[in-house]
C-alpha positions as CSV (number, residue, x, y, z in Angstrom):
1,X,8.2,13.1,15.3
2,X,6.6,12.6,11.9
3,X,5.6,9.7,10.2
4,X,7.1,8.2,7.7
5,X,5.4,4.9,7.0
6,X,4.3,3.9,4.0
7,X,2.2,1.1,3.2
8,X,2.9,-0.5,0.0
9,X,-0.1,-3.0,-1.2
10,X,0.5,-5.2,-4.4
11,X,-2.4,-6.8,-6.4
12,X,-3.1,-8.9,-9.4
13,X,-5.4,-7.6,-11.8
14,X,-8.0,-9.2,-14.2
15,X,-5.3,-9.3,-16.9
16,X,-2.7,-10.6,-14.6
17,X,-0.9,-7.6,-14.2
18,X,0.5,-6.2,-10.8
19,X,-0.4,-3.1,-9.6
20,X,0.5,-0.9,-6.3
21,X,-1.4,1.0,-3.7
22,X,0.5,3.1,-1.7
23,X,-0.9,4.6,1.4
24,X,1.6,7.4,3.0
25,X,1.4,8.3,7.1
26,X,0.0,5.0,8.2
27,X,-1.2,4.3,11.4
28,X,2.0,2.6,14.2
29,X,0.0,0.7,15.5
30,X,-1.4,-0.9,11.7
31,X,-2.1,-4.8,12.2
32,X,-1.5,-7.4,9.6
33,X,-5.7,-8.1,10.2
34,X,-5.9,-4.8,9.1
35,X,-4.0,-4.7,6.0
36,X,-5.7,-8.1,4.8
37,X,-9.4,-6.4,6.0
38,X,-8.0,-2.7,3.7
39,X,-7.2,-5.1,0.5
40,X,-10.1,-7.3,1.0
41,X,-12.2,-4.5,0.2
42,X,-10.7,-2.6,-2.4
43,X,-11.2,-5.6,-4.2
44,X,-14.6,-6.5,-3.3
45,X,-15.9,-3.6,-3.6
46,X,-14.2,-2.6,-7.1
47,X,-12.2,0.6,-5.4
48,X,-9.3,0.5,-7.3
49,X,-8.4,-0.1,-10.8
50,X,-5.3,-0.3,-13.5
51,X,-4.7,-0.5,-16.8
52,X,-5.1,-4.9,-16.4
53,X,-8.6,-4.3,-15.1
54,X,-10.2,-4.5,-11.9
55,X,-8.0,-5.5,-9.2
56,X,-8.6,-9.4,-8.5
57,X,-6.1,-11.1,-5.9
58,X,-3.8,-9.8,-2.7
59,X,-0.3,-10.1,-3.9
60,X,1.7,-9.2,-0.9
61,X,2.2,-6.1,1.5
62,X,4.9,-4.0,3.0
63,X,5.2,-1.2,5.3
64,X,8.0,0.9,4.2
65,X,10.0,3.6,6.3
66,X,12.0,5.9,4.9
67,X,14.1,9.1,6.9
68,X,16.3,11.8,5.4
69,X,18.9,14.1,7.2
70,X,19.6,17.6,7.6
71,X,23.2,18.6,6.1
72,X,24.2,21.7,8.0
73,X,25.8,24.1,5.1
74,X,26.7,26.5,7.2
């Protein structure tokens, strides 16, 4: 069965701005202590940045899942 997780990080940068990081195929069993840990350092450690700037604060995080389905055209 495939994956279809994706993990959708939001973050304020230096201007204020929000910005996304999404990260497709995550783990199942990804922890909220994980997520905080993965954000924590982008943004210490300068990984990331947008048009506002270096990242600066966690906004909020979400772990979407999305699924399709065969249509049968014959």
């Amino acid at each position: 069965m495939e994956n279809n997780k994706i993990l959708v990080m939001n973050f304020i940068s230096k201007e204020g701005t929000k910005s996304s990081v999404k990260v497709e195929h995550v783990r199942e069993d990804l922890m909220r202590e994980d997520v905080v840990e993965l954000m924590d350092n982008i943004i210490s450690k300068g990984l990331i940045t947008s048009k506002g700037g270096q990242l600066m604060f966690k906004d909020s995080a979400e772990i979407i899942e999305r699924g399709s389905s065969k249509i049968d055209l014959k």
